[in-house]
N, C-alpha and C positions, 0 to 999 in steps of 0.2 A: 441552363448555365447562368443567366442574366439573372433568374429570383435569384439561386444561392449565390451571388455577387453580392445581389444587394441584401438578403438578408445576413449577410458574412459583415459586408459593411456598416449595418445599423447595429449589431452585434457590438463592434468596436466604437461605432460613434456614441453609441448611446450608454456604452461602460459596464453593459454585460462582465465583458472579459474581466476590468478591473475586481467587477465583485466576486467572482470565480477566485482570482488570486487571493484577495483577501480573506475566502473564504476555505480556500486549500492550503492556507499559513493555520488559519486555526484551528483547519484539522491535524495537522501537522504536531504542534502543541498539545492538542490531545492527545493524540497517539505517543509522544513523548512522557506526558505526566497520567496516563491510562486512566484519563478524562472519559466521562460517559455522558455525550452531550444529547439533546431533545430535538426532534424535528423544529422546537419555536427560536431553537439557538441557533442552527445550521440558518434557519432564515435569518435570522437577527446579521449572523455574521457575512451574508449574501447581500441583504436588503440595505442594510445600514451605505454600505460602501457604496452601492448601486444608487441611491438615491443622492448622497453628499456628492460623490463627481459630478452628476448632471446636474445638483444647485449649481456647484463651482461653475462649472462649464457655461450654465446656460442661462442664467438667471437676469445678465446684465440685456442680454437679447431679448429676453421678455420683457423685461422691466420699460424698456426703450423702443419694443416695440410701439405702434401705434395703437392707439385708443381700440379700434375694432380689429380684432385680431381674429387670423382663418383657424376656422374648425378644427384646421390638423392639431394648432397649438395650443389650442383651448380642450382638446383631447387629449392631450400628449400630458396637460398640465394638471386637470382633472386626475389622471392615473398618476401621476404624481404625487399629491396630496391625497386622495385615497389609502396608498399603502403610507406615507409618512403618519397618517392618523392610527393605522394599523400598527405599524411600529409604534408609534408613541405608547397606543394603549397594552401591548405586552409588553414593552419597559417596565409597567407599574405593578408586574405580578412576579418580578425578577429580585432578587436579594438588593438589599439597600446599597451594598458596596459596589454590586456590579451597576444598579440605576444610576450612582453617582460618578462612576467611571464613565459609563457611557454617555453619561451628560456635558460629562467635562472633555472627552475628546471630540461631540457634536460644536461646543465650543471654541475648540480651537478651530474645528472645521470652520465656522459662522466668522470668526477672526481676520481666517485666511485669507477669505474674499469681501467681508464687509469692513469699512473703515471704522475705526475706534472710535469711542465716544471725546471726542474734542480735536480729534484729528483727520489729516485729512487721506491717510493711507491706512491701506490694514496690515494685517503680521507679514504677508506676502513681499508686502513691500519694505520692510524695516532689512536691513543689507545682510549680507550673511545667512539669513532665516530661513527664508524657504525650504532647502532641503532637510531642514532638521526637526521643522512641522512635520513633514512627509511623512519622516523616518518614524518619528514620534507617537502619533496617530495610529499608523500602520501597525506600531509596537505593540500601544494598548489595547485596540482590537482583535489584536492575534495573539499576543502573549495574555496579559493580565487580565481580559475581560473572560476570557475562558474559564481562568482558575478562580475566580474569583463565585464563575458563575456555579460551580465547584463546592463553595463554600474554602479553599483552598488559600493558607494564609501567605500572600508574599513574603518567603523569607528570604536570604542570600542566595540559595542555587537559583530560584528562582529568577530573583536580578538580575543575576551573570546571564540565564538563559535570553533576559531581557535585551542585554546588551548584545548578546551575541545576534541575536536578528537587526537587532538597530544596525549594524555593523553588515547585514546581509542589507537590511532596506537602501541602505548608503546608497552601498554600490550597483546596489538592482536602479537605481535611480539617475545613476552617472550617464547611463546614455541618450537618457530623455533630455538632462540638463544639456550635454553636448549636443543634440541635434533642436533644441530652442537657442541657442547662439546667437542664432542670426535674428530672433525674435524678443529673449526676450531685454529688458532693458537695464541700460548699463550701470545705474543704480544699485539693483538687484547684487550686485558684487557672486554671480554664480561660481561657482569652482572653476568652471571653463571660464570665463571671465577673468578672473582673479590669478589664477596659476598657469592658463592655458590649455589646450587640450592635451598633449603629451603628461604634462605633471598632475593630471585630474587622471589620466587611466592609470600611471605609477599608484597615486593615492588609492584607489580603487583597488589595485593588486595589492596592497599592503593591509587595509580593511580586510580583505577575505582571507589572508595568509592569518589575522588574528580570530577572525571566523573560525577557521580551519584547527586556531592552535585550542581557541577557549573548546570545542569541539572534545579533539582528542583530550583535554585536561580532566573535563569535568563529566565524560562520555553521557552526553543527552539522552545520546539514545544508542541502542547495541547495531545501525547501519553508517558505518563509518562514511564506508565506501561510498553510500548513494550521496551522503553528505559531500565529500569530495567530488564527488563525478559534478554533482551540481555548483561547489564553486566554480570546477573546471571552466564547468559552461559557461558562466557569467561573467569570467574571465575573458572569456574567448568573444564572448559579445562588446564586454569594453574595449577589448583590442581592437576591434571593426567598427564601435562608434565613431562617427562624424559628422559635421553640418551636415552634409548631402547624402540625411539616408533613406534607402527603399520607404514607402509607405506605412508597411507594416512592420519595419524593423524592431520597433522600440513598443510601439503598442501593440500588438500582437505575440513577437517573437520572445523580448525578454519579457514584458509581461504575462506570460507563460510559463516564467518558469520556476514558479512554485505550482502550477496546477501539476508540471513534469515530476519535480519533486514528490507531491504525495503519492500520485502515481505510481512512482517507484519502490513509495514506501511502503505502501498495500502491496503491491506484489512482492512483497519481502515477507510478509506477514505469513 
């Protein structure tokens, strides 16, 4: 019971999980626009996410580490840069649209956490922003780099589809931002900040009811149903956000629930 704690635990710490979600949005997407992706793409959409969290996350820790650093993290950093080289070098045998995409959302990633060239904060920190990078990011990786990788030209349904996950990332996002409250800083102008937590889960319900409508408008896909059940869910997790939540509430529980999503969608198949 004590290994699968901790291997449960490194799973989340080290953002497993995140890349799983990111990578069952864009299968999602396929299955939507009956995309036929490559075993180097499933990684790409795994590995990309997998690697930019643990920059974000852990970078200022090594950076500020000391000079002689233990094995574990000279090991840990090592496999790190290994596959980032790995990635870099199948970027370069991918269509030029999608190379250029994925570069430019590696970019906003690098933003988020490093300060601008003449300033003294990064995107993360400019008021407002943070969750719209998020949202943004998320987007491209799961919507546009797919079809792109496709050969598939963005046209209009396409955008809307665009939009409509933007508008899912929002809200999947809302309870991360509610339960960092207490962390993070007042700057930041967060929704829970700005509006408070009651007028941030209303916003939240109202995002998903236009989920739900662009949904039924322009029918994605022929499962309504799972589509709804999983607003439902994310509704029902914003209703229960708070400062003071379980552990795995927000990192585990809603960020899961797009893996639930495909899930449901394969078995619909």
């Amino acid at each position: 019971m004590r290994v699968f704690t901790c291997v449960f635990e490194s799973y989340i710490k080290y953002n497993f999980h995140v890349g799983l979600a990111v990578w069952a949005l864009a299968q999602i997407t396929a299955l939507d626009f009956e995309l036929n992706l490559y075993f180097i793409h499933h990684f790409i959409f795994f590995m990309a996410p997998f690697l930019g969290y643990n920059f974000i996350k852990y970078h200022l820790f090594y950076w500020k580490a000391t000079l002689i650093k233990s094995f574990r993290i000279n090991l840990l950093l090592g496999f790190f840069l290994l596959w980032i080289l790995i990635l870099c070098g199948i970027m370069f045998f991918l269509p030029l649209s999608s190379q250029l995409l994925f570069f430019f959302t590696l970019l906003l990633g690098l933003l988020y956490c490093l300060p601008l060239p003449g300033f003294k904060i990064n995107f993360r920190g400019f008021k407002g922003l943070k969750i719209h990078l998020v949202a943004l990011s998320w987007v491209l990786m799961t919507v546009f780099l797919p079809l792109t990788l496709e050969g598939k030209s963005l046209r209009e349904f396409s955008l809307i589809y665009g939009c409509q996950r933007y508008f899912f990332v929002i809200s999947a996002t809302l309870p991360f931002e509610i339960r960092d409250l207490k962390l993070d800083h007042p700057k930041l102008s967060t929704w829970p900040q700005r509006w408070g937590v009651k007028n941030t889960k209303i916003l939240g319900f109202i995002l998903l009811i236009f989920f739900l409508f662009l949904e039924v408008l322009f029918s994605f896909s022929s499962s309504y149903e799972i589509t709804a059940i999983i607003a439902i869910i994310l509704m029902v997790f914003i209703l229960m956000s708070k400062k003071e939540q379980s552990k795995y509430f927000s990192s585990f529980w809603v960020e899961g629930i797009p893996i639930l999503w495909l899930l449901l969608k394969k078995l619909m198949l």
